[in-house]
N, C-alpha and C positions, 0 to 999 in steps of 0.2 A: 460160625459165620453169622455175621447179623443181617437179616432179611432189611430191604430198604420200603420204608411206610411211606411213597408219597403224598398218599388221599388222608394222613394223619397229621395234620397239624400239630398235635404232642408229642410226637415220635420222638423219642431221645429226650425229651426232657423232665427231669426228676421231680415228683411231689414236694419236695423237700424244695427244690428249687423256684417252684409256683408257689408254694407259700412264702419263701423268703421274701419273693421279688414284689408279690401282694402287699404284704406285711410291709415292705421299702415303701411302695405308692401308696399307700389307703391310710398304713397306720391300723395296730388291732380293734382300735373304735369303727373305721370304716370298712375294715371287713367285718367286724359284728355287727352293724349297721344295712351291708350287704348281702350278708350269710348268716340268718337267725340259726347259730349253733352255741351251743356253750363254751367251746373251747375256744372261740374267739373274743367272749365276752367277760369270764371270769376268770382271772390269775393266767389268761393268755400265755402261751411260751409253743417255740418250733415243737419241742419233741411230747407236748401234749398233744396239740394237734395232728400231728403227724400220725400218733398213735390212732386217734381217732379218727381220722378221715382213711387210714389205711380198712378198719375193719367196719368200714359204714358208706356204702359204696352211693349212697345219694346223697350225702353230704358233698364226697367223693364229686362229684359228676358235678355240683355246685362250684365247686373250686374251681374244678376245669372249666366249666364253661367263662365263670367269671377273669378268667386268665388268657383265656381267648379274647375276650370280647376289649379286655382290656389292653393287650399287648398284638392284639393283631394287626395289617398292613391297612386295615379300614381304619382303625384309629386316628385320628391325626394327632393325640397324644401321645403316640406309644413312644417308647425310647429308643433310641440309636441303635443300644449294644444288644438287640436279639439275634 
């Protein structure tokens, strides 16, 4: 049974999916631009990052905020399909 996270704004939604959707808007220049990590900056790819930001939890916490702040209902850029 999966418990329902009102007060969580990422509830249900996958790291794999926040970085794609980043990686769609920014481009991996402007997430490494955004996000001083390596794995945005050199030879870029989903399942590098993924690996990385899985075992490195303030990187971690980078992404997420930056995925908030960009796709959330304050934005007036955010897109349609959240």
């Amino acid at each position: 049974m999966q418990q329902s996270q009102p007060n969580n704004p990422l509830h249900g939604i996958k790291l794999a999916t926040m970085v794609e959707r980043l990686e769609q808007y920014y481009g991996w220049d402007g997430l490494a631009q955004r996000i001083d990590i390596n794995c945005f900056k050199n030879d870029p790819s989903l399942k590098s990052s993924l690996k990385f930001l899985r075992r490195t939890p303030w990187a971690r916490s980078k992404v997420e905020d930056l995925y908030l702040t960009t796709f959330t209902q304050k934005n007036p850029w955010k897109t349609n399909h959240d």
